[in-house]
C-alpha positions in Angstrom: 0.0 0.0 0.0 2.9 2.5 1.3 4.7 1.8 -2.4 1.4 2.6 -4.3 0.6 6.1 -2.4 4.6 6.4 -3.3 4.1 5.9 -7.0 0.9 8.4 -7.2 2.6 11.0 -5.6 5.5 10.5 -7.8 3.8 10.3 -10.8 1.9 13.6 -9.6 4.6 15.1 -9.4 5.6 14.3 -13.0 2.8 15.6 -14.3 2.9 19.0 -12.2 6.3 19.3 -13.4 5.8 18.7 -16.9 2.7 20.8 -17.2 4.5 23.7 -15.7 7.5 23.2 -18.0 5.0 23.2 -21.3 3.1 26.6 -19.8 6.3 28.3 -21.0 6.1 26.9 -24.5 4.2 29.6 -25.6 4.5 31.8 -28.8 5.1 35.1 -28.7 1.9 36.1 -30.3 0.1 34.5 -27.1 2.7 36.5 -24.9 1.8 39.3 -26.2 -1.9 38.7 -25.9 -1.8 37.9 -22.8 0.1 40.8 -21.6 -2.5 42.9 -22.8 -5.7 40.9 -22.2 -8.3 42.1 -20.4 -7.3 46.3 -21.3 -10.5 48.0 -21.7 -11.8 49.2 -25.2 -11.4 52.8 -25.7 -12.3 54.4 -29.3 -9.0 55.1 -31.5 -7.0 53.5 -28.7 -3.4 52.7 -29.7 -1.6 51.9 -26.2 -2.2 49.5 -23.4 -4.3 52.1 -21.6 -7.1 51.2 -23.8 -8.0 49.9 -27.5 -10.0 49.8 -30.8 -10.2 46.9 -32.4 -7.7 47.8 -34.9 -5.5 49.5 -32.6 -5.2 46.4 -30.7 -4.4 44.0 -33.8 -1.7 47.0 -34.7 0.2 47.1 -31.5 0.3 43.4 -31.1 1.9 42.8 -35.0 4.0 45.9 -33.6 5.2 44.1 -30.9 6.6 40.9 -33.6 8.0 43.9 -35.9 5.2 43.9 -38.5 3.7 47.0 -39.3 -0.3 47.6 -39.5 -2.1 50.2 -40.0 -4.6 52.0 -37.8 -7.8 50.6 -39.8 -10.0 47.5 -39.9 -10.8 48.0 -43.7 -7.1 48.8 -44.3 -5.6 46.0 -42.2 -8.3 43.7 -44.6 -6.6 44.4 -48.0 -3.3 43.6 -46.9 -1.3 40.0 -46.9 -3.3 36.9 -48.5 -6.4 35.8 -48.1 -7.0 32.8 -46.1 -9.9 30.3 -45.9 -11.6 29.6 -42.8 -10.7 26.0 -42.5 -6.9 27.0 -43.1 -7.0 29.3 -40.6 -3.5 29.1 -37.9 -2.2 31.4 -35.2 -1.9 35.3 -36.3 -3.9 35.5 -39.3 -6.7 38.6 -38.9 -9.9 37.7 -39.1 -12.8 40.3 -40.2 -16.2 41.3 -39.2 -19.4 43.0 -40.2 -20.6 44.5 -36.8 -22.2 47.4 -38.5 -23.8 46.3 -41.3 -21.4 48.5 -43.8 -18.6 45.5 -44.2 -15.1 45.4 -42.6 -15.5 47.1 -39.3 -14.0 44.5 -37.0 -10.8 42.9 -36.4 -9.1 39.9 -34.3 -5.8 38.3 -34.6 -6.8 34.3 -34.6 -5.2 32.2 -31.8 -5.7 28.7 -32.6 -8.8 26.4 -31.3 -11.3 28.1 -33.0 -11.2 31.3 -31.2 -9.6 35.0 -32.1 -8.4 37.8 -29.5 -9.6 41.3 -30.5 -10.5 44.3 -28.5 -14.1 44.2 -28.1 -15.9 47.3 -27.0 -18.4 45.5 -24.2 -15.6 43.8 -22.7 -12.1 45.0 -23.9 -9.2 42.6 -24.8 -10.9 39.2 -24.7 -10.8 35.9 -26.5 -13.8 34.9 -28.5 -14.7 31.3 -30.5 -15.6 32.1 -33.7 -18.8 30.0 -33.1 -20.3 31.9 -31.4 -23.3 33.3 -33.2 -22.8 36.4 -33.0 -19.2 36.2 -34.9 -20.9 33.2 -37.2 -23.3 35.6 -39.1 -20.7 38.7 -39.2 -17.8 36.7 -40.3 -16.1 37.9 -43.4 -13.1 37.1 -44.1 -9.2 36.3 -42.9 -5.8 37.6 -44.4 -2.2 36.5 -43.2 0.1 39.4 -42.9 2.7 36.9 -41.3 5.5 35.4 -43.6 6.3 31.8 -42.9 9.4 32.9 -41.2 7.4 35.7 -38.8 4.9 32.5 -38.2 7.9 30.2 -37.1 9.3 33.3 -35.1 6.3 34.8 -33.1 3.1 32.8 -34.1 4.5 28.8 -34.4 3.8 27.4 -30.6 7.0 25.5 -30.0 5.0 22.7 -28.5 3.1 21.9 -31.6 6.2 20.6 -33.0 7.2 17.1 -31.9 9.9 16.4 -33.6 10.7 20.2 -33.2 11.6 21.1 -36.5 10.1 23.7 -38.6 7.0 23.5 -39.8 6.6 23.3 -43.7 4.3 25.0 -45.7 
C-alpha cells in the first residue's frame, strides 16, 4: 500500500512538473496577448491604456515587428487571403458588426477562437462560433511570412519532432 501512495505522488509530481514546464512553450503572439488581455476598449486606442479593435491587432503585430495600420478595412486588403478551415495562429480575421462591411478585427489564436479588442468587454478571446461572430464573419488575411509564423506565431509545442513546420 505505502509503495502505491509512493508511485501516485511521484507520478503527480511528474505531471505537475511537466505541465509547468510546457506553460512556458508559448509563442510570442500569445505573450503578447496575454500581456495585454483584459485592457478596456477605448475608441482610436493605440496603447495598453485602452483599444479599438484595430488598434489592438496593430500594436500586437508591432510588438513581432510587423507593421499595421490603424484601420480594420485597411488591415483587410493587406497579406493573402485565407480560408476559414486553413486558418492558424496570427492571421486577422474580419467582421461586419455594422452592417457597412469590414469594421471589425481579431488576430486568430488557434482552437477556434480569435483575440480582438471588443468594445463591451475589452481585450478578450472569443470562439468564432459563437453566433454572434458566425453571421458577421467575413473574411481572414495573413500578414505573417512563414518565417514571422515560425518566429512569433508557431507554438514551439506543436512541433514534436521540433523542427520547422513546412508549408
Amino acid at each position: 500500500m505505502r509503495n502505491k501512495i509512493t508511485a501516485i505522488f511521484l507520478g503527480l509530481a511528474l505531471l505537475l512538473a511537466f505541465q509547468a514546464g510546457s506553460a512556458f512553450a508559448d509563442s510570442k503572439l500569445d505573450t503578447v496577448v496575454d500581456s495585454v488581455y483584459g485592457t478596456p476598449y477605448q475608441t482610436a486606442g493605440t496603447t495598453a491604456k485602452g483599444f479599438d479593435c484595430s488598434g489592438f491587432t496593430m500594436y500586437v503585430f508591432k510588438q513581432l515587428g510587423i507593421t499595421l495600420p490603424h484601420s480594420s478595412y485597411d488591415q483587410s486588403q493587406l497579406g493573402q487571403k485565407v480560408a476559414k478551415d486553413d486558418l492558424r495562429a496570427g492571421d486577422l480575421v474580419f467582421f461586419n458588426t455594422s452592417g457597412k462591411g469590414v469594421s471589425h478585427v481579431g488576430i486568430y489564436v488557434g482552437d477556434g477562437k480569435f483575440a480582438h479588442a471588443s468594445s463591451s468587454k475589452g481585450v478578450t478571446i472569443s470562439s468564432l462560433s459563437d453566433s454572434y461572430y458566425v453571421k458577421r464573419y467575413l473574411t481572414a488575411r495573413r500578414v505573417m511570412n512563414a518565417t514571422s509564423y515560425e518566429k512569433y506565431a508557431n507554438d514551439p509545442s506543436d512541433q514534436a519532432d521540433g523542427g520547422p513546420d513546412v508549408d
